[in-house]
RODO-2510 file (C-alpha; in nm, 4 decimals, decimal comma):
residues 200
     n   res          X          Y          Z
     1     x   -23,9070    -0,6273    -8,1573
     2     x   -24,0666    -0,2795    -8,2166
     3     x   -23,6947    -0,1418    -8,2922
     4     x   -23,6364     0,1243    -8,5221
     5     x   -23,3494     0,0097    -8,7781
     6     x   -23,1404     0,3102    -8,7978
     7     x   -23,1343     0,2914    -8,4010
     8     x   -22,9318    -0,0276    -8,4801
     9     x   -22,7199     0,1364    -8,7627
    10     x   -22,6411     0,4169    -8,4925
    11     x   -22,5191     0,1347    -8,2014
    12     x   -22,1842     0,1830    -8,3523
    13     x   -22,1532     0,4940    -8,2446
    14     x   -22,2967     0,4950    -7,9369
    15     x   -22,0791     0,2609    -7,8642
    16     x   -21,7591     0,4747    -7,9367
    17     x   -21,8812     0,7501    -7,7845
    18     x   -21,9140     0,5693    -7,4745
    19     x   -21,5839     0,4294    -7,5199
    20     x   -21,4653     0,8349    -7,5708
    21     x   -21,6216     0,9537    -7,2280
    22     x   -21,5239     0,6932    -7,0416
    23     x   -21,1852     0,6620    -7,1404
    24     x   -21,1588     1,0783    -7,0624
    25     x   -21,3190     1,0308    -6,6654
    26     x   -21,0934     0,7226    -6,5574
    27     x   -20,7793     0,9263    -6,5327
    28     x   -20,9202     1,2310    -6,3854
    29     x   -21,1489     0,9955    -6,1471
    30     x   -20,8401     0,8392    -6,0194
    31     x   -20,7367     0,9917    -5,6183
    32     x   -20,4744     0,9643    -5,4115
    33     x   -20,6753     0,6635    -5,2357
    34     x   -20,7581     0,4401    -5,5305
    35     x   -20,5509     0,5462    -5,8133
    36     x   -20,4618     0,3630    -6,1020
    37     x   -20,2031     0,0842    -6,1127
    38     x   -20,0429    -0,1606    -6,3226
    39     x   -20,1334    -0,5170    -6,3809
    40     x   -19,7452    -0,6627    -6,4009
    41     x   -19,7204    -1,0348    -6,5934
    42     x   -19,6467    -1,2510    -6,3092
    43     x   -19,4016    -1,4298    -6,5401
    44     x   -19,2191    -1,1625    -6,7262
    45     x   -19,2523    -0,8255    -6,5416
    46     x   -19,0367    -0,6468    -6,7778
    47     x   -18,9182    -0,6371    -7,1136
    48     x   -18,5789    -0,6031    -7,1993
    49     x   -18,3836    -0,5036    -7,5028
    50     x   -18,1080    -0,7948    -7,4598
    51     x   -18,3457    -1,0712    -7,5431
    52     x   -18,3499    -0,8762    -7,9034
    53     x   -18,1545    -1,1490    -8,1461
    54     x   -18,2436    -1,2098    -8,4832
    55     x   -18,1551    -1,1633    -8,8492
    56     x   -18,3707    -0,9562    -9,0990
    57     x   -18,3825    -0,8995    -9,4810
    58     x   -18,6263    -0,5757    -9,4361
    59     x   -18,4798    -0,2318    -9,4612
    60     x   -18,2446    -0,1353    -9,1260
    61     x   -18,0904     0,1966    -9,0057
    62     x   -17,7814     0,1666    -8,7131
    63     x   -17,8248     0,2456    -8,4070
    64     x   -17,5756     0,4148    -8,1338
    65     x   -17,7409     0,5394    -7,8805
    66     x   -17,9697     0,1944    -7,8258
    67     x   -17,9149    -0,1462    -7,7133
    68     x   -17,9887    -0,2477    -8,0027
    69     x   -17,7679    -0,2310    -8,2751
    70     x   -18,0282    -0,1434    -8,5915
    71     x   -18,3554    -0,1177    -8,6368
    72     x   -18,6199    -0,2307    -8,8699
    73     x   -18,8167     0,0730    -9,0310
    74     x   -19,1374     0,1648    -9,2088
    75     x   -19,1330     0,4725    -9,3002
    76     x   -18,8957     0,8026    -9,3739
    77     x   -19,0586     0,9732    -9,0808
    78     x   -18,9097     0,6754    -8,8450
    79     x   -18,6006     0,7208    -8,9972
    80     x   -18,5456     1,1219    -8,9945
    81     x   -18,6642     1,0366    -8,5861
    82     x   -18,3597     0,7865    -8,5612
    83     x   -18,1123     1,0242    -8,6859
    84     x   -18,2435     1,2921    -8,4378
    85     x   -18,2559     1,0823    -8,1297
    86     x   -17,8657     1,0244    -8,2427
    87     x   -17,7586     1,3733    -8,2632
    88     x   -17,9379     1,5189    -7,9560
    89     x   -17,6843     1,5103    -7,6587
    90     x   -17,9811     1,5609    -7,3998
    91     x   -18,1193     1,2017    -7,5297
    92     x   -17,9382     0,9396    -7,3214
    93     x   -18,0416     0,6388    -7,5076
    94     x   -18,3886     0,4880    -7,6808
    95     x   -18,4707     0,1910    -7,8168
    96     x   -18,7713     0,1110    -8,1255
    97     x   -19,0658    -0,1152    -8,0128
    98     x   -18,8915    -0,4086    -8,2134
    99     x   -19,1041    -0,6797    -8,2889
   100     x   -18,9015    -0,8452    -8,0233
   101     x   -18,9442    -0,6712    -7,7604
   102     x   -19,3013    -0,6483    -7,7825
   103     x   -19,4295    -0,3839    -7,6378
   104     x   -19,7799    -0,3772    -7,6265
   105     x   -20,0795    -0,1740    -7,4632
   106     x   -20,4299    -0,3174    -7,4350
   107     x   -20,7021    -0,0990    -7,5651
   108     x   -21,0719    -0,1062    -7,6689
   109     x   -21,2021     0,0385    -7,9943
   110     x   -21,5494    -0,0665    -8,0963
   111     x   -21,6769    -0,4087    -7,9700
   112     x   -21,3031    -0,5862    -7,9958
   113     x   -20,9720    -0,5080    -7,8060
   114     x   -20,6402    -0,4265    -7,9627
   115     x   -20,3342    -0,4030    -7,8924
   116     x   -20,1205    -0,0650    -7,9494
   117     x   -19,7490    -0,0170    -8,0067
   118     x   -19,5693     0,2785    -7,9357
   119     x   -19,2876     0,3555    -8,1891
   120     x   -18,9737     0,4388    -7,9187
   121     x   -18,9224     0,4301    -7,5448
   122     x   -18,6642     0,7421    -7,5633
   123     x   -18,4583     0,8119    -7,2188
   124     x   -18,3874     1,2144    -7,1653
   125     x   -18,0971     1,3483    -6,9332
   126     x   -18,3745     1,3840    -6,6431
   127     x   -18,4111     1,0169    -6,6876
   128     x   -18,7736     1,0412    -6,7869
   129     x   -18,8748     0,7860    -7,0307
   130     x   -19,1062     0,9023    -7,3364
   131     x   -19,3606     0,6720    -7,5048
   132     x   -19,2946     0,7854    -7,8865
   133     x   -19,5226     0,7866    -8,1626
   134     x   -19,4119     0,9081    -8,4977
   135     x   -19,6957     0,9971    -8,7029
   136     x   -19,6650     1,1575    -9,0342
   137     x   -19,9563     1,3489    -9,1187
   138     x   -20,0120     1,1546    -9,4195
   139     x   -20,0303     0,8372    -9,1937
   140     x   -20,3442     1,0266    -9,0148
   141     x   -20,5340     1,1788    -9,2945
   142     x   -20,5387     0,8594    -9,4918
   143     x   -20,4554     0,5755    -9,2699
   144     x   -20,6700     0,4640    -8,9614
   145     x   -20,9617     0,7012    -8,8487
   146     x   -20,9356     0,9581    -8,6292
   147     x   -21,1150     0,7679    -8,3357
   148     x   -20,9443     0,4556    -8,3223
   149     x   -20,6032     0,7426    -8,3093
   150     x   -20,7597     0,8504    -7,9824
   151     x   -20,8370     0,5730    -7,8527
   152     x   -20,4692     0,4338    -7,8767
   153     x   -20,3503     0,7797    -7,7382
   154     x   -20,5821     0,7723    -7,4521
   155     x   -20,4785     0,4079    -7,3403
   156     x   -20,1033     0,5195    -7,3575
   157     x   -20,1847     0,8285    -7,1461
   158     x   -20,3337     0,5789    -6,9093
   159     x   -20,0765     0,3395    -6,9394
   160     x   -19,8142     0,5965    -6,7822
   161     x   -20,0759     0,7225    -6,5263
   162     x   -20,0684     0,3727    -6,4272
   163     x   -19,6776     0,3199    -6,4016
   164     x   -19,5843     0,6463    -6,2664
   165     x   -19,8527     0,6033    -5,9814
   166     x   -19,6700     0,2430    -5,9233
   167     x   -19,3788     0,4291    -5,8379
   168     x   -19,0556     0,1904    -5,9058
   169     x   -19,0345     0,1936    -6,2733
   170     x   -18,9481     0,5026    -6,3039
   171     x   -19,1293     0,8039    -6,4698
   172     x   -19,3207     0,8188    -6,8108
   173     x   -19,4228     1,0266    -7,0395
   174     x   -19,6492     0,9676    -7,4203
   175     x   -19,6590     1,2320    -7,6930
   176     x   -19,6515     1,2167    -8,0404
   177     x   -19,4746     1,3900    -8,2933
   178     x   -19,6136     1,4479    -8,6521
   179     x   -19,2979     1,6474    -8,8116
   180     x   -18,8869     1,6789    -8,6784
   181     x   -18,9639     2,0331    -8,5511
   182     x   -19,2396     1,8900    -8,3211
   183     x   -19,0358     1,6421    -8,2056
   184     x   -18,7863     1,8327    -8,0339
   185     x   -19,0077     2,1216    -7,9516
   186     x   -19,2388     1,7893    -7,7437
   187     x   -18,9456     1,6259    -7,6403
   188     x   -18,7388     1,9521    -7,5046
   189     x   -19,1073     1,9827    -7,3118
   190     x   -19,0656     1,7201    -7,1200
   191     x   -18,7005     1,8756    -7,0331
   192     x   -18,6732     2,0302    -6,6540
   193     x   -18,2683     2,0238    -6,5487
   194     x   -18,4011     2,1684    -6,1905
   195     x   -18,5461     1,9033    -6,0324
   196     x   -18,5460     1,6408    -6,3788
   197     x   -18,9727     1,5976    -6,3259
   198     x   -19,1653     1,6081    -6,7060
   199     x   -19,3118     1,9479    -6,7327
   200     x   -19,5678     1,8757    -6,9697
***
C-alpha cells in the first residue's frame, strides 16, 4: 500500500492525541445556545442509594453520615477519606460508588470505550455535590498511565458540565484528591456560605 510501517506503529498515538484535543474544545465550545446536556436512561433516570442491599465477606468500614450503612474498600487512602468525610461538620452526607449503585461515566480511551467510576458523591453544606476520586500517588505512578487518568478526568468534568447545564439535578462538582491535606484544602474550595455556588 506504499505505507511506511512506523506510520502504523505511531496510529496509536495519533489517535490519543486526537482523543486529548478534542476532549479539551467540547466544553469550552459549548454556548449558551447549544450547550451540553445529559442523555437521562429513559428507564431509570436516577440512581439511588436505597436499592443498596446485599451481604459481603470483603473488608467494610461504617458509615454515619451515608445511606448506606458500610462500605466496601480497597485501599487505606479510601479509608483515611471515610473517616474524614465523618468528622467534617460542613459535609452533610456522601455515599461510595458501591457496586450497587453503579455509577458509571462513558468515556473513550484508544479505539474502545470504558466506563469510569468515581469513588464518592460527597454533599457539602451549600448543597453542592462533589464527584470524588481518591487517588494515592502510588495508584498513579504505577497503576494505569497517565493518559487514560485524563481521559477519565476529562469525561467527569464533562459529565457535570452536562448536569449542571440541565439544571434540576442540582449542582456538581469533580476533583480529586491524592493525600488527606488535599482533600479538605479541594473540598473547602468548593465551599462559598454567601450565596452556596462552587468556587472552584
Amino acid at each position: 500500500l506504499g505505507i511506511d510501517k512506523r506510520e502504523l506503529g505511531l496510529e496509536k498515538y495519533v489517535e490519543l492525541t486526537r482523543q486529548r484535543i478534542r476532549d479539551g474544545i467540547l466544553p469550552k465550545a459549548a454556548d449558551k445556545d447549544s450547550p451540553l446536556v445529559p442523555v437521562l436512561n429513559s428507564y431509570r433516570p436516577f440512581l439511588m442509594t436505597k436499592d443498596v442491599d446485599y451481604v459481603t465477606t470483603r473488608n467494610i468500614i461504617p458509615l454515619g453520615k451515608s445511606h448506606l450503612n458500610a462500605m466496601v474498600y480497597r485501599s487505606q487512602d479510601e479509608v483515611n477519606a471515610v473517616k474524614k468525610l465523618e468528622e467534617w461538620d460542613w459535609v452533610k452526607c456522601f455515599s461510595p460508588n458501591d457496586t450497587k449503585i453503579n455509577f458509571k461515566i462513558p468515556y473513550d480511551y484508544g479505539p474502545q470505550k470504558h466506563l469510569y467510576e468515581p469513588d464518592f458523591m460527597v454533599k457539602l453544606e451549600n448543597d453542592l455535590i462533589v464527584l470524588l476520586e481518591i487517588k494515592g500517588t502510588g495508584g498513579e505512578i504505577y497503576g494505569e498511565d497517565r493518559d487514560k487518568v485524563n481521559a477519565k478526568n476529562a469525561a467527569a468534568k464533562k459529565w457535570v458540565e452536562a448536569v449542571n447545564n440541565h439544571g434540576r439535578l442540582g449542582r456538581w462538582a469533580f476533583d480529586i484528591a491524592r493525600s488527606e491535606v488535599e482533600l479538605e484544602e479541594k473540598l473547602k474550595a468548593f465551599l462559598d456560605t454567601s450565596d452556596g455556588k462552587a468556587v472552584a
